[in-house]
N, C-alpha and C positions, 0 to 999 in steps of 0.2 A: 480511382478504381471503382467497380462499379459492384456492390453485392445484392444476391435476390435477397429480400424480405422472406423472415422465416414463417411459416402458416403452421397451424396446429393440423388433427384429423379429420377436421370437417374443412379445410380449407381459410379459414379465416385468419388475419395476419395479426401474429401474436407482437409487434413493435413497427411500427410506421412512423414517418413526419406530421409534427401537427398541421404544417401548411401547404401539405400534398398528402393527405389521406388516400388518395387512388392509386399511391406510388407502387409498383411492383418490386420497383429496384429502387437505389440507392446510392448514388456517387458521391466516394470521401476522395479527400485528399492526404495522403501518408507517406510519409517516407519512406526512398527505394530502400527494401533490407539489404545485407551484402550476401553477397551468393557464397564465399568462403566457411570452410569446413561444413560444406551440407551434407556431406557424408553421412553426420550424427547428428544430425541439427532437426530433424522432424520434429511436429510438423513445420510446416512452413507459412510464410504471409504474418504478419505483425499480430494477426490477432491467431494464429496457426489452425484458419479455415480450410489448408490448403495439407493431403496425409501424404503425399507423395512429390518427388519431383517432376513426373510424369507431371501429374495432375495441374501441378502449381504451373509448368511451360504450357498447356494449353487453355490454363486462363488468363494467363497474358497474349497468348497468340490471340484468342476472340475480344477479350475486352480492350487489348491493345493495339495490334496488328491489325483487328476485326480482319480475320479471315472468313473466308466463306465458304471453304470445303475445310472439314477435317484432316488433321497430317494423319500418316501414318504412325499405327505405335510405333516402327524402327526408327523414326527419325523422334519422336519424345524419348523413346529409352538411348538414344544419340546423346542426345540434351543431359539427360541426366550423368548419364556415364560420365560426361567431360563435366559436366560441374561435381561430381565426387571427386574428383582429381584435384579441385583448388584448397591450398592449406595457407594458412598464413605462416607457420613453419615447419620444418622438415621434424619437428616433434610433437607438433598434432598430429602431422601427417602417421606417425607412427601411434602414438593412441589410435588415428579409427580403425587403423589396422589391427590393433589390441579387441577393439571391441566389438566390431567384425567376425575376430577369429574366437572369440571367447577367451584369450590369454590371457597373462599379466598384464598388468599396465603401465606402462613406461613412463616416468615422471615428466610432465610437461616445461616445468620451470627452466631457466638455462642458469647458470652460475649467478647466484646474485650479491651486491655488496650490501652494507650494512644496512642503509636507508631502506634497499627491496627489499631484506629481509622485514625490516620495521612495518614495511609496508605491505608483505603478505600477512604477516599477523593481524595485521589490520583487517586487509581484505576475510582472512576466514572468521572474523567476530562479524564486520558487519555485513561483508556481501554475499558470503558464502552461504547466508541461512535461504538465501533463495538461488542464487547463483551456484548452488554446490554439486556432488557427486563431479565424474570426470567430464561430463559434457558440460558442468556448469548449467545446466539448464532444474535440476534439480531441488525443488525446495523442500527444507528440514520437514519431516512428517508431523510435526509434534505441531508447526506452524498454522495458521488457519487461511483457507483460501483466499480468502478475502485482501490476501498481499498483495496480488496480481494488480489491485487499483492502487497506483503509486502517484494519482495525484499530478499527472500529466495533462488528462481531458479535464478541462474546466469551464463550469465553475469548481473547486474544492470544495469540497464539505462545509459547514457556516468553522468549524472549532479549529480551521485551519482558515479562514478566509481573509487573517491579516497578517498571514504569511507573508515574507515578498517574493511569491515565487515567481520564476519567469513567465508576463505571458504567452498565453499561445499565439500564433499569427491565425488560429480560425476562430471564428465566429462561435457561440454557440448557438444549439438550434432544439428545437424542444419537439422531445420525443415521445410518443404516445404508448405504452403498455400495457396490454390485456394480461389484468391478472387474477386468477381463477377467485373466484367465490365474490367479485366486483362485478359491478354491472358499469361501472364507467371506468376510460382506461386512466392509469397513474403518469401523468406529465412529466418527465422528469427535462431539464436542461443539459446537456452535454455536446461540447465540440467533437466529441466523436466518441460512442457506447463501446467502440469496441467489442470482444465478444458476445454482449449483449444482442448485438445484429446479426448473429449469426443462430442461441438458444433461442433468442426471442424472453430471456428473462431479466427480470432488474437486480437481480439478487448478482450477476455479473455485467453490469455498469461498469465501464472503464476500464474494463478487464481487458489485460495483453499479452500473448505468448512471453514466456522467460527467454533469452535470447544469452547464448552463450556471448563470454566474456574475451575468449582469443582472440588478440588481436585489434582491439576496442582503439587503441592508439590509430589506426590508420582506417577508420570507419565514421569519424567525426563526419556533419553534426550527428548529434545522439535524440532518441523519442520517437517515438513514433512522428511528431510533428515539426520533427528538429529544432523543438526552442532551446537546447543546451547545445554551443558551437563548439566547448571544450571540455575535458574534465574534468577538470575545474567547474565548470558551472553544473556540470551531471554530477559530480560528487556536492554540491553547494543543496542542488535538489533533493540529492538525499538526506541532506543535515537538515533542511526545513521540513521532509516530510517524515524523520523518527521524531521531531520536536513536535509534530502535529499528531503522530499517534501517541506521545509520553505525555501528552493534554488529555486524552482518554482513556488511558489506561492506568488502571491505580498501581499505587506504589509498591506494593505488595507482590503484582504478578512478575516471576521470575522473566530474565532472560529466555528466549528471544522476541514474545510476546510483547513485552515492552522493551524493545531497544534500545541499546546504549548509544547515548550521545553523540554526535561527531563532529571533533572539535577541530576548532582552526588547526589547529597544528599538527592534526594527522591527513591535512591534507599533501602537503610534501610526499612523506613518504609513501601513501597510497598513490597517487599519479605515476611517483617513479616504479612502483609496481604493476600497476597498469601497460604503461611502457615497454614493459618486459616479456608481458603473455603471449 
């Protein structure tokens, strides 16, 4: 995909490549998201640069398609109409209808046995503090932004760097920083800034839209760069990356700040709840 470089008010480009400083734009490589429940799912694009479905089909039409006339808005709001249509079940479908109409909201779960229950308890301790509210896209207020880097783009931080996380299949590549009150810009290394290329700031490095959780079984591989093939290996990442923040954060700070552990054996039952959204 290809994104502009973001420039401040005088023009000048606030994040560039160090080995094409002339760069205007930008080509990453990321994994296709799924178009399912976009009804509620805004914004859109993995780092969510993209506030509408309009908008989102006519940057794939020029950087994809490269079209050379503009469509029509009836044929983008086309586009969007039929992709609000797609649900992964007849019980989401009915949430976006809830949320939509401003009503109740109709419980998404469908009957579950004892494991899924084990297993959604799980999920609301450790996934929900950022996967929560009804779109799952919601994280706990109390939490600090700074969640959003979960330690996908690598390198990892040095207090997590003998993790064994999975590698990425890119490269990293070293990105240049203009930050106010410096006269020379802050280098940082990362396989992909994520939001950062979008503010132009480092203080969101690595940063990626929260992506709802419906339906997560038939949307494998999982990341933005698809290094987890299974859930098993996307819930394995998340047990190495609270073991990487519970190295930083002291003993003392309550739940969810520093997160509880996640141990071999709540991986069972969280997968078969997974299974189930």
């Amino acid at each position: 995909m290809i994104i502009p470089l973001p420039v401040d008010a005088a023009g000048q480009k606030l994040v560039w490549p160090v080995d094409d400083p002339e760069a205007a734009v930008v080509g990453l490589w990321r994994s296709v998201p799924s178009v399912i429940n976009t009804a509620f799912t805004a914004p859109y694009q993995q780092d969510g640069r993209e506030a509408t479905l309009q908008s989102q089909a006519l940057s794939a039409l020029i950087t994809h398609a490269e079209i050379k006339e503009s469509p029509r808005p009836r044929f983008l709001d086309d586009v969007a109409a039929f992709q609000e249509t797609l649900f992964t079940s007849h019980r989401v479908r009915l949430l976006a209808k809830a949320l939509k109409q401003g009503g109740p909201l109709p419980a998404t779960d469908p009957p579950l046995n004892k494991l899924e229950q084990q297993g959604k308890a799980l999920f609301d301790r450790h996934c929900a503090v950022c996967h929560g509210g009804p779109t799952q896209t919601v994280p706990l207020a109390i939490f600090p932004p700074g969640v959003h880097d979960i330690f996908v783009s690598k390198p990892v931080p040095p207090f997590a760097a003998d993790l064994p996380f999975a590698p990425s299949p890119l490269q990293p590549r070293l990105w240049a920083f203009r930050v106010p009150g410096q006269d020379e810009p802050v280098i940082i290394p990362s396989t992909d800034p994520g939001q950062a290329l979008i503010t132009g700031s480092p203080d969101e490095l690595n940063f990626f839209d929260i992506p709802p959780l419906y339906g997560i079984s038939k949307t494998a591989p999982y990341f933005h760069d698809n290094s987890a093939a299974t859930l098993e290996e996307m819930i394995r990442h998340y047990q190495l990356g609270f073991e990487a923040i519970r190295r930083v954060v002291p003993e003392e700070v309550p739940w969810p700040l520093r997160p509880d552990p996640i141990k071999d054996e709540e991986f069972a039952p969280l997968i078969a709840y997974l299974k189930r959204i």
